[in-house]
C-alpha positions as semicolon CSV with decimal commas, in nm:
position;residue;x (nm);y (nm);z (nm)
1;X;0,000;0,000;0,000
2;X;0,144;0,319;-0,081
3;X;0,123;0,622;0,190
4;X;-0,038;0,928;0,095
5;X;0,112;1,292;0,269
6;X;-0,187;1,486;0,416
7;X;-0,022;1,671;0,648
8;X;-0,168;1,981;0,552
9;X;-0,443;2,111;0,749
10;X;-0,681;2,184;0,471
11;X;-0,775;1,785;0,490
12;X;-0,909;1,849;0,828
13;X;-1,271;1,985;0,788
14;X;-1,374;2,187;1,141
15;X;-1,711;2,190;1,065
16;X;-1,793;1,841;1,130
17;X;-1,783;1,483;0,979
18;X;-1,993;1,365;0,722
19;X;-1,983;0,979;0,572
20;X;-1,683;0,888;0,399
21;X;-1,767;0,791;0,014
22;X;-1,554;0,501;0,053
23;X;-1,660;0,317;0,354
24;X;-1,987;0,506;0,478
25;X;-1,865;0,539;0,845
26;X;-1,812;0,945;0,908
27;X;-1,470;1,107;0,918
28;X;-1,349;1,421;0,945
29;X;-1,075;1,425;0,700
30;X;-1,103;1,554;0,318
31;X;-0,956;1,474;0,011
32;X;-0,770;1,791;-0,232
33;X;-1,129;1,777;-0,367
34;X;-1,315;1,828;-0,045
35;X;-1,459;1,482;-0,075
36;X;-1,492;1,315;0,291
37;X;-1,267;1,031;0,320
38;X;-1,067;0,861;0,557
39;X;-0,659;0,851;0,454
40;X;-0,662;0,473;0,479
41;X;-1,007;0,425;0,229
42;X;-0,818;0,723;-0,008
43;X;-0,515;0,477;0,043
44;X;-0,698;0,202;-0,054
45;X;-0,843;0,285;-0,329
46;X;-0,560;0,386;-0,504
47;X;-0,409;0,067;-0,465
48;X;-0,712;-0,076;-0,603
49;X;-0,719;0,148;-0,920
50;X;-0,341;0,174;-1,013
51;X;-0,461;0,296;-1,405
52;X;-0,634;0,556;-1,251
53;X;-0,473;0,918;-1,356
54;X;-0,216;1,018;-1,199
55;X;-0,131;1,378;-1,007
56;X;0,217;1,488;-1,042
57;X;0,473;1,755;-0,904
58;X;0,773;1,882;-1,094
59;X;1,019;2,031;-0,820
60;X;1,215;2,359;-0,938
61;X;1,530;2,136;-1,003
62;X;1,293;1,958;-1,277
63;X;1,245;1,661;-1,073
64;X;0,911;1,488;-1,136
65;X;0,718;1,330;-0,838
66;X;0,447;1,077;-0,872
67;X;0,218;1,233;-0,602
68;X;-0,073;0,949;-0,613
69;X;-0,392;0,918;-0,856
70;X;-0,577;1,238;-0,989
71;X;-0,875;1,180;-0,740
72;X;-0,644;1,098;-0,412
73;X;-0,331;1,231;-0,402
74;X;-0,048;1,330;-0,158
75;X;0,047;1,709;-0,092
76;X;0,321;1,836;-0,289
77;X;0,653;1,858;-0,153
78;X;0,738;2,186;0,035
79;X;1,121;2,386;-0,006
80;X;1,256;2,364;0,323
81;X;1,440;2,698;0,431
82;X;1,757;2,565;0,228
83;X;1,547;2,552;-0,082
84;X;1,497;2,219;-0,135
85;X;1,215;2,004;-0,106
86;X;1,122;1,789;0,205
């Protein structure tokens, strides 16, 4: 199973859980998209749809990073304070 990166705060929703579309049972958590879904079912299902599209990242030294599929993807990576990405 690959990992996705969602530690930006933006896939926390303060408002309240609603049912995840994957697995029915509520979660706070959101998806780029603002669809509710739990990290592990967004997890999942990528590994379940591996010709789905995929959402990429192109770092300013050109490097290219498979982030995930189009509909559940990891967050970019961020330049640390040296420049480079973490």
């Amino acid at each position: 199973m690959s990992l996705l990166n969602w530690g930006d705060r933006r896939h926390f929703d303060e408002t309240g859980a609603q049912p995840c579309t994957q697995c029915e049972t509520t979660t706070p958590m959101r998806s780029h998209a603002g669809e509710p879904v739990h990290k592990v079912c967004a997890e999942d299902w990528n590994d379940r749809n591996p010709d789905a599209p995929r959402a990429r990242a192109v770092s300013g030294k050109g490097t290219t990073y498979d982030l995930g599929t189009q509909r559940y993807h990891s967050d970019p990576p961020r330049k640390n304070n040296k420049g480079g990405a973490r």
